[in-house]
C-alpha positions in Angstrom: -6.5 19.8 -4.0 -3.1 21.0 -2.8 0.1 20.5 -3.8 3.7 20.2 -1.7 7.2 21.0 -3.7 10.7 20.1 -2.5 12.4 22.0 -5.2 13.7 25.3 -3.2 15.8 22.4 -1.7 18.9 21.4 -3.8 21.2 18.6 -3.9 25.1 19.1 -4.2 25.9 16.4 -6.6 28.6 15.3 -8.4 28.7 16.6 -12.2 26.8 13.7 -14.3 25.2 11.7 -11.5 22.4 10.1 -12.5 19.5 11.3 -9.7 17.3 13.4 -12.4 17.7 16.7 -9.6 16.8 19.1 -12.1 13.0 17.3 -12.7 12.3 18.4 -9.3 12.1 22.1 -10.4 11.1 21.8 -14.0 7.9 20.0 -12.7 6.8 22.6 -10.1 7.5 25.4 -12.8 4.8 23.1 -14.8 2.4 22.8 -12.4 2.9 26.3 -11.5 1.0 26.6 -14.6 -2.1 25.5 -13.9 -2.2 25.6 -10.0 0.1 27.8 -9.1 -2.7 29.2 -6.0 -2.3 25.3 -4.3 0.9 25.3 -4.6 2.8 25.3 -0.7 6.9 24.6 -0.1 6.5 21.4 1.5 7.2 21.2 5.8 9.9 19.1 7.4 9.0 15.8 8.9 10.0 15.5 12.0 12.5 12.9 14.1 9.0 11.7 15.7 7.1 10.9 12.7 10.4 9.7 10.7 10.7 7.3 13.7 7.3 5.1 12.9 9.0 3.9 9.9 12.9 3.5 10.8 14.8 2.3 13.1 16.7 5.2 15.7 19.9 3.9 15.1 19.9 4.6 11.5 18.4 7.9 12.3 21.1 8.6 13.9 23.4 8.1 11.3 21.2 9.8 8.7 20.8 13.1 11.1 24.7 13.0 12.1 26.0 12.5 8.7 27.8 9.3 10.2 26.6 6.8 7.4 29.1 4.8 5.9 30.8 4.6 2.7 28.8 1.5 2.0 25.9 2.8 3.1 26.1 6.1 1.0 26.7 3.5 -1.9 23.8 1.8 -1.5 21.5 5.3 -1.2 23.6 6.1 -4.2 23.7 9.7 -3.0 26.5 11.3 -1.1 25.9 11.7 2.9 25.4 16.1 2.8 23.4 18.6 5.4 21.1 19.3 2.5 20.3 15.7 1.7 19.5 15.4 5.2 16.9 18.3 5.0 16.1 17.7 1.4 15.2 14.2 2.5 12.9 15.2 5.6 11.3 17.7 3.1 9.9 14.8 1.1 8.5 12.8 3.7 6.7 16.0 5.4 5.7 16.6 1.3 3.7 13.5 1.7 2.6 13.5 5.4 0.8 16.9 4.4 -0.8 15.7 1.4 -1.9 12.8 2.8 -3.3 15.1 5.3 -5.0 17.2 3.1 -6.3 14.4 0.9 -8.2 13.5 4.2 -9.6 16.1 4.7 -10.7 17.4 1.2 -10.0 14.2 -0.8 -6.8 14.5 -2.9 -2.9 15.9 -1.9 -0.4 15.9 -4.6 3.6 15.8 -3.0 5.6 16.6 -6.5 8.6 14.5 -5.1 8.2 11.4 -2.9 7.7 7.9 -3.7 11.1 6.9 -2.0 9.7 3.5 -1.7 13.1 1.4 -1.5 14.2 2.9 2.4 14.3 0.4 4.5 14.1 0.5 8.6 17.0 0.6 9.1 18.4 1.4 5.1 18.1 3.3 2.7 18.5 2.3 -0.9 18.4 3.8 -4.4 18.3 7.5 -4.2 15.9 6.4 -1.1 16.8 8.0 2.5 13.6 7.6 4.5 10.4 6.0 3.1 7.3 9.1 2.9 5.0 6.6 2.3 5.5 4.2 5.3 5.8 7.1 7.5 2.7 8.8 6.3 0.3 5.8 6.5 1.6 5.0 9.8 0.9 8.6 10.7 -2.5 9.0 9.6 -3.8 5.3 10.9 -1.8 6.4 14.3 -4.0 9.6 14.5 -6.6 7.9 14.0 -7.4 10.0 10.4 -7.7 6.7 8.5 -8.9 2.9 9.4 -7.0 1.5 6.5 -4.3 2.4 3.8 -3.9 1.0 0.3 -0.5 1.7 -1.2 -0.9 1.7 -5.1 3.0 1.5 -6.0 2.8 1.7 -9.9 6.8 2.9 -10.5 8.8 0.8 -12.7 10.5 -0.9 -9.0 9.1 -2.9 -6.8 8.8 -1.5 -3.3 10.8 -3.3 -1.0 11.1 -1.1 1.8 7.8 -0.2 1.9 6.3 -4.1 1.5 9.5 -4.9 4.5 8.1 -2.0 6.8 4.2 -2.6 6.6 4.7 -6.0 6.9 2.5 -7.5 10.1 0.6 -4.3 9.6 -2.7 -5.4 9.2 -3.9 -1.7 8.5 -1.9 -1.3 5.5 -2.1 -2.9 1.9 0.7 -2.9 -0.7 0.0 -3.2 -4.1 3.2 -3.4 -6.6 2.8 -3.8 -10.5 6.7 -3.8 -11.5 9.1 -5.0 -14.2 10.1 -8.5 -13.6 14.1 -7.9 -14.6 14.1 -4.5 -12.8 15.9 -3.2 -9.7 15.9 -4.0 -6.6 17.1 -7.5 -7.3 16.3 -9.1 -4.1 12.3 -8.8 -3.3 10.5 -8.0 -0.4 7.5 -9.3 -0.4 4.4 -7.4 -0.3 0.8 -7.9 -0.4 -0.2 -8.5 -3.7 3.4 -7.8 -6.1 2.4 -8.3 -10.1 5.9 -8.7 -12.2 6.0 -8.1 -16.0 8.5 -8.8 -18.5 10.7 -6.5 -20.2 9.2 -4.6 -22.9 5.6 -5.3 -21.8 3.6 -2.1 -23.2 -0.2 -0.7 -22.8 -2.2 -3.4 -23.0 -0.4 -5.9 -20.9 -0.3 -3.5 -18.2 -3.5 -1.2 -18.3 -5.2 -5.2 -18.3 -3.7 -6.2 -15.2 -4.4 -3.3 -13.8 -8.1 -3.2 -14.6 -8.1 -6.7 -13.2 -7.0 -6.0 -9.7 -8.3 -2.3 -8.9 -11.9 -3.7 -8.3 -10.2 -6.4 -5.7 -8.4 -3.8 -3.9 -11.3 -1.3 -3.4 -13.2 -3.7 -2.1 -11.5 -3.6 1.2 -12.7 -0.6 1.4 -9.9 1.6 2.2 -10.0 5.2 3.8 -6.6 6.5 2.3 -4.7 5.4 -0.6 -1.1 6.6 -1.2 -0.8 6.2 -5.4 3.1 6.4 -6.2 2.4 7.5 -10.3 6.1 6.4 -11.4 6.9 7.8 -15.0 9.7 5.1 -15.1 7.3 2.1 -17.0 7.6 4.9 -20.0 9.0 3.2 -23.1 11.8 6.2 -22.8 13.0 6.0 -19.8 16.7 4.7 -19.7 16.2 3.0 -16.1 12.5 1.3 -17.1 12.7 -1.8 -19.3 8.7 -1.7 -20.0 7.6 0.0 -23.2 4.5 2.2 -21.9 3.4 5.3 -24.1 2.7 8.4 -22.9 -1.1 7.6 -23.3 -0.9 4.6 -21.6 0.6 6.1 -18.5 -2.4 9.1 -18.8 -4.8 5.7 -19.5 -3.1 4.3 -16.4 -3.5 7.6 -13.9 -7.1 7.8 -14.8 -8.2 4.4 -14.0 -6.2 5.2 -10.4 -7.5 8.5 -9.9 -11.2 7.4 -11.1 -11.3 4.5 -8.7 -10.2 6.3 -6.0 -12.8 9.4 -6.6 -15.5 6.4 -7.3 -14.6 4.9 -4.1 -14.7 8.4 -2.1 -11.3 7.2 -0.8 -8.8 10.0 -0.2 -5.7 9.8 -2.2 -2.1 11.4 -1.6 -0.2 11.2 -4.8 3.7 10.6 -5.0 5.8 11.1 -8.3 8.2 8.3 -7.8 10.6 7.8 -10.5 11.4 8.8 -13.8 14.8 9.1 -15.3 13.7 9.9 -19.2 16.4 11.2 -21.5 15.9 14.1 -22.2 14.7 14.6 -18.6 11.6 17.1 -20.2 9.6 13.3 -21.2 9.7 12.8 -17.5 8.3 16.1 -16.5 5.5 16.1 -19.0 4.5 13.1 -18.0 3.9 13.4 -14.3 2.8 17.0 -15.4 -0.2 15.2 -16.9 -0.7 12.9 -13.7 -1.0 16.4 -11.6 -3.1 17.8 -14.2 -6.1 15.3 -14.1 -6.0 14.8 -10.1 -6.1 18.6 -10.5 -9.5 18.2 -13.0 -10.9 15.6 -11.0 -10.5 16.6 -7.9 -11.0 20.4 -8.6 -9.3 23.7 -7.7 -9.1 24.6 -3.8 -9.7 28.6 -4.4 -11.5 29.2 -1.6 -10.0 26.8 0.9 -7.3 27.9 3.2 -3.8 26.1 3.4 -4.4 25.6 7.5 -7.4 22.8 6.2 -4.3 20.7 5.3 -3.2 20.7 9.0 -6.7 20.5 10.5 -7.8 17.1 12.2 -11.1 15.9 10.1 -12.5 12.3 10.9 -11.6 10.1 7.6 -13.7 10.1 4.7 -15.9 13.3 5.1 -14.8 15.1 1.9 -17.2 15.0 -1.0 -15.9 15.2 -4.8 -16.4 18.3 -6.3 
């Protein structure tokens, strides 16, 4: 397993802004402990690859710093160089662990999960969308046949159900709360809503129901955005998981996924937990058991996460 950080690239924010920046850092320091040997500063994605998800004219403005004062609203993070890089960081966080995942059956990107950019938008704390660019990547390469996007934050993911749609290759699967953000839907392939204050059981059974269904299809590459937001604690949630319910909920991902011998690229998503140290130990734990089941890379070289490998040719440890 190997795992891409974002962390060495900071965002100037306004004192009190909401975006959890300092998570970023506190999780890698976590990690760190436990994996600190798979641990790589995550590349840029480039204009190209950026390009397979959004439209160039908002590239433009995103790479010129000429977005509007509506359209920095609706980010809800103010137009900077170092979002700009920042930004590209996390995309190329996931393109490389998606890579790797391929190749040796699980890549961990300790950021990502921006799942609300649009084409041509982006949309809260959401500049480009990793996961659409990724799994357009990889099936464009030819290092996957099919993606299954297992979208488990707290939000539903509109941009990425609005960009794959038509795209027969990729599935989006969204369990979300019903009175949640964003507020107008896009629809994806198979969207489950729940209501406010729904805990454990509620959620861990409608997840047991539909993980069969979707491994059925018999994907090559699942992207698995593990959200901490459903967390009873979080201030942005509105669903009442425990901390053993979100482990409960990882596992039954993870497991499928290893069962299935599909390669999974794992996104943090969101998670906005006062005090912010909930968060952290929570997605700590998610990194901790892909790192258990999917086992320590000690003796495999960084360059395998660049290398092209036909999909599914990795074998659990």
């Amino acid at each position: 397993m190997r795992v891409f950080r974002t962390d060495q690239f900071p965002l100037p924010l306004p004192p009190g802004h909401r975006f959890p920046a300092r998570k970023y850092a506190l999780l890698a320091q976590a990690v760190a402990g436990f994996a600190a040997k798979a641990m790589d500063t995550a590349p840029a994605a480039s204009r190209y690859e950026l390009a397979l998800a959004h439209d160039d004219a908002y590239l433009d403005k995103v790479f010129n710093g000429a977005l509007s004062a509506a359209e920095q609203r609706e980010i809800g993070l103010p137009w900077s160089p170092q979002l700009l890089e920042r930004s590209r960081r996390s995309v190329g966080a996931t393109i490389a662990a998606a890579r790797w995942a391929l190749a040796r059956g699980c890549g961990v990107n300790l950021a990502g999960g921006t799942h609300h950019a649009g084409r041509a938008m982006g949309s809260g704390f959401c500049v480009f969308n990793d996961i659409a660019v990724a799994a357009r990547l990889m099936l464009d390469e030819g290092l996957a046949r099919r993606a299954l996007v297992i979208d488990l934050d707290v939000h539903q993911g509109d941009g990425t159900a609005a960009i794959a749609r038509g795209d027969a290759r990729i599935f989006t699967f969204s369990i979300h709360g019903a009175g949640n953000f964003p507020f107008r839907r896009e629809a994806g392939d198979l969207d489950i809503e729940l209501p406010d204050g729904a805990g454990d059981d509620a959620y861990l059974a409608v997840l047991a129901e539909q993980l069969p269904r979707l491994f059925a299809a018999d994907p090559d590459l699942v992207f698995y955005l593990a959200g901490a937001d459903p967390y009873a604690g979080d201030r942005l949630g509105k669903l009442a998981l425990s901390r053993d319910g979100l482990a409960a909920r990882d596992r039954m991902v993870l497991e499928s996924c290893r069962q299935a011998k599909a390669a999974v690229a794992v996104v943090m998503g969101g998670g906005y937990a006062v005090p912010i140290e909930d968060t952290v130990a929570i997605q700590t734990k998610t990194v901790r058991l892909a790192w258990q089941l999917f086992g320590a890379p000690g003796q495999i070289s960084p360059a395998a996460a660049t290398d092209t490998h036909p999909p599914r040719q990795w074998s659990p440890i």
